[in-house]
N, C-alpha and C positions, 0 to 999 in steps of 0.2 A: 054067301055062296060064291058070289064073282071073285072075294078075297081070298078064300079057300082054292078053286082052280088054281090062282096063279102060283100059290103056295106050289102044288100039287104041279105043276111044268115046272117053275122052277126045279124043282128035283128031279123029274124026268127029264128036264132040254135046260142042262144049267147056264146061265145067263153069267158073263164076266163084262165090264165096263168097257168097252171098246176105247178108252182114254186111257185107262190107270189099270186094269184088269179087277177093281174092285166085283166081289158076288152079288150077286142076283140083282146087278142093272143094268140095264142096256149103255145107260151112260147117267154116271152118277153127276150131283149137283155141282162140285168142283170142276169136272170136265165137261159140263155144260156150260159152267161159268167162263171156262177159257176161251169158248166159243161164239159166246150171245154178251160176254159179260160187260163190250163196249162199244161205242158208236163204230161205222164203218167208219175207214179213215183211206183218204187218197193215196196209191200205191205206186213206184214207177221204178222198174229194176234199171240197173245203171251196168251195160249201156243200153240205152232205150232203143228197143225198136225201130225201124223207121214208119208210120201210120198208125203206130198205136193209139190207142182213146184213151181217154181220160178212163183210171180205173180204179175200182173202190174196193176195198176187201174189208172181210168181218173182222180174219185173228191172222196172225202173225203162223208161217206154217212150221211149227214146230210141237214137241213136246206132246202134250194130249192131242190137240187139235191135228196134228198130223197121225197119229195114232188110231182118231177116227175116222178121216177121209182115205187112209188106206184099207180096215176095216169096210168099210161101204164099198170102194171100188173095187179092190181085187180080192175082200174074202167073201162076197156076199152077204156082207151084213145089208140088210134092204130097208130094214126096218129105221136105221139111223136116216134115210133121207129128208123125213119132215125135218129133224132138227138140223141137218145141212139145210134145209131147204129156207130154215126162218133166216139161218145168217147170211146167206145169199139175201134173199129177199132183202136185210137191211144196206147192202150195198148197193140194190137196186135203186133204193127210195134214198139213198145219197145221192147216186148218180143221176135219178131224174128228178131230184131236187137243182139241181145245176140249170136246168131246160126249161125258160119259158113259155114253152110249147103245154098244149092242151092236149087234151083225149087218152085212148088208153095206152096201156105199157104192154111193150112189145118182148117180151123174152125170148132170146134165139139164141141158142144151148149151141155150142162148137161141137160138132159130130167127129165121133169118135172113130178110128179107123174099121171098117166092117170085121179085120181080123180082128182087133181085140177086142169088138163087141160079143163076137163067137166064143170067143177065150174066155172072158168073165161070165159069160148067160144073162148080160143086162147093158144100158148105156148108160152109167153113172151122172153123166151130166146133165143129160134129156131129164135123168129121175130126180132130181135132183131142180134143174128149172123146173117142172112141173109142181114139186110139191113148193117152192117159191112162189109159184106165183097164186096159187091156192091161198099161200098165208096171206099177201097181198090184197088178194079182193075178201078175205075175213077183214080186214083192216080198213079196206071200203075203198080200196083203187081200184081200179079196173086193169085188171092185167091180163096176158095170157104167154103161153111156153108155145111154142109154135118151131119145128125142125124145119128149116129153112135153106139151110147146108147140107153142100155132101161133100164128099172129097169124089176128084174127076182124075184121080191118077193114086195109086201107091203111094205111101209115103214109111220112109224108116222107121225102128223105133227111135224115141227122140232122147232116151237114156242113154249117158253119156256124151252127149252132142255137146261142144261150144255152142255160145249163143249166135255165132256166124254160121254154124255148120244146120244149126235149127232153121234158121232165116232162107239158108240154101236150099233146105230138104222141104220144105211147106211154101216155097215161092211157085204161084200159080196152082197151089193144091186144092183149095177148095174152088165152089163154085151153087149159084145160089140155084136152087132149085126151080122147074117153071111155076109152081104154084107159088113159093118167095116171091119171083119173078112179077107176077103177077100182083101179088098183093101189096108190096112195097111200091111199085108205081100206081097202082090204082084205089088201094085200099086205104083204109080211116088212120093209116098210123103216121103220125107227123114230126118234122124233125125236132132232135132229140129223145124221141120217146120210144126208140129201136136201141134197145140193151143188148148190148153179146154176154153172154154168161157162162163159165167155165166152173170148175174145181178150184184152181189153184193155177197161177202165177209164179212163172219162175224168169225167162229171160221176156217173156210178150211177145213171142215169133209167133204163138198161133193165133194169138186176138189179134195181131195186127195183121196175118193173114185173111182171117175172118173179116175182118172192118173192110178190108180191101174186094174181096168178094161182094158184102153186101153194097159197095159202092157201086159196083155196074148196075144197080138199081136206076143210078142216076143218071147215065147213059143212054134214056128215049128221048125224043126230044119234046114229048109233053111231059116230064118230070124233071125242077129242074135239083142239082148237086145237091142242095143242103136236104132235101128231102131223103138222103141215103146216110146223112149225117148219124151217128152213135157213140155211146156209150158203153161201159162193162162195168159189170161186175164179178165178182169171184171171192169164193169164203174164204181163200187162205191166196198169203204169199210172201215170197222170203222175209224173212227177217229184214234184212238188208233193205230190201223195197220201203219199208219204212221207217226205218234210219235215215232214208236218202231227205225225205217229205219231215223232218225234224228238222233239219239243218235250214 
């Protein structure tokens, strides 16, 4: 019966591969494979940021795998976010493999500008840590997705930008929320175990804006700096980024 349904959508709501455009899958085995098919591996675009973390990505953003993270973010595909969600998630458990710190994992998604949340009808990346970090505690970590960010001013779009002009346009953008606020000075999360979490990596002006944000965490004077210390992760990021970590 449940076989037959799906038969019976597929022909009414035709399903094309968000990878390769293959019929009737959401995302077929090949373009899952480009996705999940290898360890996270350490990322770092050149010229680096200045505050950037340490940051781990799933796949290299090209090819299928860019095929499906633009699919999920600007066509509304919703449904691909569990499988973004596992490849983040393995970047996660690399980058707090690094951290001999204890307790749970802290996922804090880079918030999206409110206009292009409007524009798409979703926050790609919030949905995206969330179904991360679900995989996470099926795995038996303790994790959570937690919007900790906002932005406290306008910001460009960041297409087309040099990586200078990126740096310029996101200096001072974000800023941590009082409930962040709150729980990153007061709460069970210990350093290393505060992940930033994005889509995709290109020059690292917004993760290193982000990092720099949730550092004022460390600014009371019963919390002390390394308690705001982090990490990232992110499913995709240029080719080049990891070319750079070969050499």
């Amino acid at each position: 019966m449940l076989h037959g349904w799906r038969e019976l959508s597929g022909l009414l709501l035709p399903v094309a591969c968000a990878g390769c455009g293959r019929p009737r899958t959401e995302l077929c085995p090949a373009c899952e494979t480009a996705l999940h098919g290898g360890p996270a591996r350490p990322v770092r675009p050149s010229p680096r940021s200045p505050g950037l973390p340490p940051v781990f990505a799933a796949a290299p953003y090209e090819n299928a795998v860019r095929a499906v993270l633009l699919a999920h973010k600007e066509r509304g595909a919703l449904g691909l976010a569990g499988a973004l969600g596992r490849a983040l998630a393995g970047g996660v458990r690399a980058g707090a493999g690094r951290s001999r710190g204890a307790g749970p994992l802290l996922l804090v998604p880079v918030p999206s500008a409110r206009s292009a949340t409007a524009a798409r009808g979703h926050d790609p990346v919030r949905r995206i840590a969330a179904a991360a970090a679900r995989d996470l505690r099926r795995r038996g970590l303790p994790a959570q997705a937690l919007p900790l960010l906002r932005h406290r001013r306008p910001v460009a779009d960041q297409a087309g930008l040099r990586a200078w002009q990126r740096r310029a346009n996101l200096a001072g953008a974000l800023e941590l929320t009082a409930g962040g606020r709150r729980l990153l000075r007061h709460g069970s999360f210990h350093h290393g175990r505060v992940i930033l979490v994005d889509d995709l990596l290109t020059t690292g002006s917004t993760l290193a804006e982000a990092a720099r944000a949730l550092g004022e965490a460390g600014a009371g004077p019963r919390t002390p700096s390394a308690r705001a210390a982090c990490g990232a992760a992110v499913v995709a990021a240029s080719p080049s980024a990891f070319e750079i970590n070969r050499n």
